[in-house]
Every structure is written in structure tokens, then in C-alpha cells.
Backbone bond lengths (Angstrom), bond angles and torsions (degrees), N, CA, C in turn:
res aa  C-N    CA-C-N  psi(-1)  N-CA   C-N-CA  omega(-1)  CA-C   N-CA-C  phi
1 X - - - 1.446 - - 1.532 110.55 -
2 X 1.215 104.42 -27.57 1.747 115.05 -163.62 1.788 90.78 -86.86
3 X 0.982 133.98 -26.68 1.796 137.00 -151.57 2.576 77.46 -95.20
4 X 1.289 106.02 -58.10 1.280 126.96 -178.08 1.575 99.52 -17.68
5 X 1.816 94.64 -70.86 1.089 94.42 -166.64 1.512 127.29 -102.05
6 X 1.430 122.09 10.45 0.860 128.12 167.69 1.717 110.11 -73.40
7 X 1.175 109.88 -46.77 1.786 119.70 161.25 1.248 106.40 -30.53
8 X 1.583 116.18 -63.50 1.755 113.46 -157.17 1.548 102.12 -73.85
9 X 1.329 138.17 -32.57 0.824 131.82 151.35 1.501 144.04 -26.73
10 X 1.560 108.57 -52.07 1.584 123.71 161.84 1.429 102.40 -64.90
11 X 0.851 117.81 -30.15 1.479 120.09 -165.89 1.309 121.50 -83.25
12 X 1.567 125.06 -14.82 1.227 161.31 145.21 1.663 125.19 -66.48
13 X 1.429 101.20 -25.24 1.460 110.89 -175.73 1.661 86.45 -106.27
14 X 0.933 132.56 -47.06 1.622 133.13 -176.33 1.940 94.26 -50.13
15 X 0.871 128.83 -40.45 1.452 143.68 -144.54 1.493 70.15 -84.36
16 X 1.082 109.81 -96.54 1.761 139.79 -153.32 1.762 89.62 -34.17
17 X 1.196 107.77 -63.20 1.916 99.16 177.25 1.821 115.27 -55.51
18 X 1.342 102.82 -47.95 2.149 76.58 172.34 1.249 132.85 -60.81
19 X 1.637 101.61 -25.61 1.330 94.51 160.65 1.767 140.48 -73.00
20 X 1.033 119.94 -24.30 1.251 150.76 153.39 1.734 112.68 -61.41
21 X 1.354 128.22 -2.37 1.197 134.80 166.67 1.824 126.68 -108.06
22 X 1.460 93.27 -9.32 1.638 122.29 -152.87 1.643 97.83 -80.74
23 X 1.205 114.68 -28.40 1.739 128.41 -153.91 1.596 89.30 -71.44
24 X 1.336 125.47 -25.69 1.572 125.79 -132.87 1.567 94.70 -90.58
25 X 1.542 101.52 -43.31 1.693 122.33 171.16 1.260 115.01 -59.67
26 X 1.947 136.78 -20.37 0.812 113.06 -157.04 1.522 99.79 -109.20
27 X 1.479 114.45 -6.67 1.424 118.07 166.96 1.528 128.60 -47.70
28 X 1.120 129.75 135.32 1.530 126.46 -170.80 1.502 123.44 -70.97
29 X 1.321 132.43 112.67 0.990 95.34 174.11 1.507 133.60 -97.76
30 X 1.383 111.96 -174.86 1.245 129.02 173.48 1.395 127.99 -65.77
31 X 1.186 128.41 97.88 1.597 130.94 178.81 1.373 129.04 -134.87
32 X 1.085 130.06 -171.64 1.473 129.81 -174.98 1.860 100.28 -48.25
33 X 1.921 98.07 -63.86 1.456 90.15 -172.11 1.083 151.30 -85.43
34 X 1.737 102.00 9.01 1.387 126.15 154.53 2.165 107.98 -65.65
35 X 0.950 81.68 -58.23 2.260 77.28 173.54 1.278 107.15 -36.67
36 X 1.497 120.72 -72.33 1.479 125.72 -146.98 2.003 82.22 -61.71
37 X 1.131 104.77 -56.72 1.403 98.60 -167.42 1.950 105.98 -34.06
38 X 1.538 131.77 -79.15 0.904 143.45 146.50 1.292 130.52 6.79
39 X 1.605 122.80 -39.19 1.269 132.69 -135.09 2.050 91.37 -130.66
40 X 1.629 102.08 -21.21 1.625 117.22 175.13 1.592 103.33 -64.95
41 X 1.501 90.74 -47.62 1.972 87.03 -154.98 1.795 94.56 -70.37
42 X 1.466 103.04 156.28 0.871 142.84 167.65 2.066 119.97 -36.08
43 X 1.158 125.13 111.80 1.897 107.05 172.32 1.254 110.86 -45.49
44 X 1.101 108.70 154.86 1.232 108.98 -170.42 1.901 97.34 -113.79
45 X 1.369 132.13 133.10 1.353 112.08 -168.55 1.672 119.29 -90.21
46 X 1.411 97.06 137.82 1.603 107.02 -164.96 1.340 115.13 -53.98
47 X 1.250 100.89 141.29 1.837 115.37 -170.61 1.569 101.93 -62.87
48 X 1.215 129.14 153.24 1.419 143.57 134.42 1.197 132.82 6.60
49 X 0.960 117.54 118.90 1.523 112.03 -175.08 1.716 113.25 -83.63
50 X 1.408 126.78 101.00 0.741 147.50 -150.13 1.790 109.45 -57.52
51 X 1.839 133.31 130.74 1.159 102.20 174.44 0.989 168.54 132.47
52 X 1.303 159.78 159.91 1.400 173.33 50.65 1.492 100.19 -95.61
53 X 1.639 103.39 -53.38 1.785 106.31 175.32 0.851 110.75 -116.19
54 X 1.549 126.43 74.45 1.318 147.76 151.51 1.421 114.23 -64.14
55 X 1.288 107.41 133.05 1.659 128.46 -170.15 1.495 113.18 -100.02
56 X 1.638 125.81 173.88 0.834 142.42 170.31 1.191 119.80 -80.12
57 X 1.537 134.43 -179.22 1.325 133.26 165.73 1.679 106.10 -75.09
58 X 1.466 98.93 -41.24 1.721 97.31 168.97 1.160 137.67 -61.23
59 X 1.432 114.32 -22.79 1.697 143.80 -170.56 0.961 98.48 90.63
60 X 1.583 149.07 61.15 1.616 124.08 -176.27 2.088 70.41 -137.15
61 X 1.432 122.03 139.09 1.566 126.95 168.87 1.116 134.85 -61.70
62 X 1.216 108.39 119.20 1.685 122.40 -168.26 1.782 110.71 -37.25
63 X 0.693 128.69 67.98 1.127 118.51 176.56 2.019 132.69 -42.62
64 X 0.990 100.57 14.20 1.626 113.54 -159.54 2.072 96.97 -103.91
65 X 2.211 95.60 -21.26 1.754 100.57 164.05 1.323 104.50 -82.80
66 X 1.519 93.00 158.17 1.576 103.42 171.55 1.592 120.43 -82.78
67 X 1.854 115.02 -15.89 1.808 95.02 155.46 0.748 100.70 -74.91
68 X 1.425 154.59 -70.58 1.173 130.92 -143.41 1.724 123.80 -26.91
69 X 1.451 103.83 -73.98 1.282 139.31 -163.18 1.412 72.36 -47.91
70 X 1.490 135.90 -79.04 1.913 138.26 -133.12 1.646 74.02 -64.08
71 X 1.610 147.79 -61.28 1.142 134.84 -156.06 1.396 112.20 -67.67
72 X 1.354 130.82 -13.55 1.601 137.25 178.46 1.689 96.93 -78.86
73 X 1.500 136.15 -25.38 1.115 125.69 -158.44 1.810 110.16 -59.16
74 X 0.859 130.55 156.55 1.705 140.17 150.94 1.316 113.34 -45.32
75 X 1.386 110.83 111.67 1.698 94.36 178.36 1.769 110.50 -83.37
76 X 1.353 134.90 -9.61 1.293 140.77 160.25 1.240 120.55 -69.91
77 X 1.441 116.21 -178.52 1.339 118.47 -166.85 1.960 98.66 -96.24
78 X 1.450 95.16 171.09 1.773 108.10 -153.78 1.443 113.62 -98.98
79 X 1.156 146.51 145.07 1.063 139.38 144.39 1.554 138.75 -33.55
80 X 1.427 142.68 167.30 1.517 106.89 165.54 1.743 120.21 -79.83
81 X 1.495 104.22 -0.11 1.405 106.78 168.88 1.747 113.39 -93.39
82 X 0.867 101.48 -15.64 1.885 100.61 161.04 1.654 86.19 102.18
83 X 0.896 121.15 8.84 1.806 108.23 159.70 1.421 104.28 -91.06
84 X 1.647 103.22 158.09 2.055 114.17 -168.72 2.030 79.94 -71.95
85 X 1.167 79.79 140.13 1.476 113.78 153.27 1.574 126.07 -70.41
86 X 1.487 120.54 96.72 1.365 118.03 -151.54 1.260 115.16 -96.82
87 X 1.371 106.33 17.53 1.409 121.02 164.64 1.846 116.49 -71.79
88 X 0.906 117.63 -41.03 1.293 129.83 169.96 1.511 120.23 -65.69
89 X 1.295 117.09 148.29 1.529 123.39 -166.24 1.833 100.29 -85.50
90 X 1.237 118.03 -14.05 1.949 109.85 -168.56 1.547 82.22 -100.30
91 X 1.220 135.01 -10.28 1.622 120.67 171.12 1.507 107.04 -87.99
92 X 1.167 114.70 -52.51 1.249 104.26 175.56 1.889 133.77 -43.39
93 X 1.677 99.51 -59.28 0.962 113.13 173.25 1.822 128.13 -44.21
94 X 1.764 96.77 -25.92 1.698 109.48 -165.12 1.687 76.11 -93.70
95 X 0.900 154.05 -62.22 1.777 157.11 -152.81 1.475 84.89 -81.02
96 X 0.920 157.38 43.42 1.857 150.76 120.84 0.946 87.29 -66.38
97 X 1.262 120.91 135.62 1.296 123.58 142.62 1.938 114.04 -140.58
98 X 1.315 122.12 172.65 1.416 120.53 -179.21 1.663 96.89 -97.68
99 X 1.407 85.15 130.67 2.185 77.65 153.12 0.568 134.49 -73.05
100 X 1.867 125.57 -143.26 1.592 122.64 -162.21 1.836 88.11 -87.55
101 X 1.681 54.58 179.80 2.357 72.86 -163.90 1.794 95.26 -128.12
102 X 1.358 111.58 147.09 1.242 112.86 156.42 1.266 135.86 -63.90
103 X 1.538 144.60 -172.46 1.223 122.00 177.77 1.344 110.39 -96.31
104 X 1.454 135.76 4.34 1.338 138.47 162.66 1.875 97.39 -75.27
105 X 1.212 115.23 -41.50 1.672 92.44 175.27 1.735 91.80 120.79
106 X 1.411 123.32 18.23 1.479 126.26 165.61 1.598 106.02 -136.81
107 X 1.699 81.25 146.80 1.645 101.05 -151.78 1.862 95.27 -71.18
108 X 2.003 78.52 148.77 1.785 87.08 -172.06 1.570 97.80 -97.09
109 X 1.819 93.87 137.87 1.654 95.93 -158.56 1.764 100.75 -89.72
110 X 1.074 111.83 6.95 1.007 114.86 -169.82 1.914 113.41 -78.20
111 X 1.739 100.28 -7.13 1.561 117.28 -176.81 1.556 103.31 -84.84
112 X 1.145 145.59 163.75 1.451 155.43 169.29 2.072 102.87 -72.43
113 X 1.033 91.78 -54.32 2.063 93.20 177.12 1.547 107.04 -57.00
114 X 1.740 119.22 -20.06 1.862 99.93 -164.12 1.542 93.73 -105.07
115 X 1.406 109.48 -17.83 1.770 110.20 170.40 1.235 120.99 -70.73
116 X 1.712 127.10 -18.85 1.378 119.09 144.20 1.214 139.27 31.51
117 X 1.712 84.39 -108.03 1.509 105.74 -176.03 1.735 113.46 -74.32
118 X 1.622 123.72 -23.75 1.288 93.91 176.75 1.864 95.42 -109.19
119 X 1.031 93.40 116.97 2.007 116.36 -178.47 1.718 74.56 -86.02
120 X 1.930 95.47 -159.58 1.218 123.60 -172.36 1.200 112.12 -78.74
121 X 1.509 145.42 133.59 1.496 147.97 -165.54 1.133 102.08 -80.37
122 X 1.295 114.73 -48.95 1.941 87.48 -155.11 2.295 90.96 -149.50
């Protein structure tokens, strides 16, 4: 019984891999009359040059421009490892930041940064 089913098993995993090999065949390939096809249509004209403060899909700034990055700098003075020194009040103030937000656009209190402002009342 044990030889039985150890068989149907391989035999199940043999299965499960051809199928998992099949995708590779169904890709198109590349030939003469795929080009000419390709090579008919028309350029298409190049998009926009994206920018200076170009954003993410998330909204958070591309960092890969050069404002960006000069606007990410610390406006306080530095550590000797080049992080702001958070002893100072212009480091602090630039490192506030809000947390995540819901998709209506009000902060989810459920983060440690949006519980903040309401501490203990009374």
C-alpha cells in the first residue's frame, strides 16, 4: 500500500511539473514577420519630460531628481555621521511628520505618529 502510494504521488508531482513547463511554448516568438509587422506602425512621440518635483505613484518624491533630494536635506546642523542632530529645535521641527492616512485623507489613529496629538484628556 505504502510502494501504491508513494507511486501516485510521483506521478502527481510529474503531472504538476509539465504543466508548469507549458507557459514557455506559449510565448510568441520572434521572427522575420513579427519585425516587418512592428517596424510598419508609426513612432510613437516621446512622452514629457517629467518634473523637477516629480512624485511617486504613492505621492512620497522621486528622489532619483536633484530638487527633490536638495528639498529632503536637514535644515539644522549634522551629526558626525551626517544625520540632523535632534537635539536642536530646526531638526526637530523638519522630522514632524504625519502618518499614514486613510483613503478619505484623515489620519489613521490606529499609527503611533496620528495618536500624538490626542494624549490623555484630563
Amino acid at each position: 500500500m505504502k510502494k501504491k502510494l508513494l507511486a501516485f504521488t510521483l506521478l502527481l508531482c510529474m503531472v504538476f511539473a509539465t504543466f508548469a513547463q507549458d507557459k514557455k511554448a506559449e510565448q510568441p516568438k520572434t521572427g522575420p514577420a513579427n519585425k516587418s509587422a512592428s517596424a510598419a506602425k508609426p513612432a510613437t512621440p516621446a512622452k514629457p519630460a517629467a518634473a523637477p518635483t516629480a512624485v511617486r505613484k504613492d505621492g512620497k518624491p522621486d528622489m532619483r531628481y536633484k530638487a527633490n533630494k536638495e528639498a529632503a536635506k536637514p535644515t539644522g546642523p549634522l551629526r558626525k555621521d551626517g544625520k540632523p542632530d535632534m537635539r536642536y529645535k530646526a531638526n526637530k521641527e523638519a522630522a514632524k511628520q504625519e502618518g499614514p492616512k486613510k483613503k478619505d485623507g484623515t489620519p489613521d489613529k490606529r499609527f503611533k505618529e496620528n495618536k500624538e496629538g490626542e494624549r490623555k484628556k484630563g
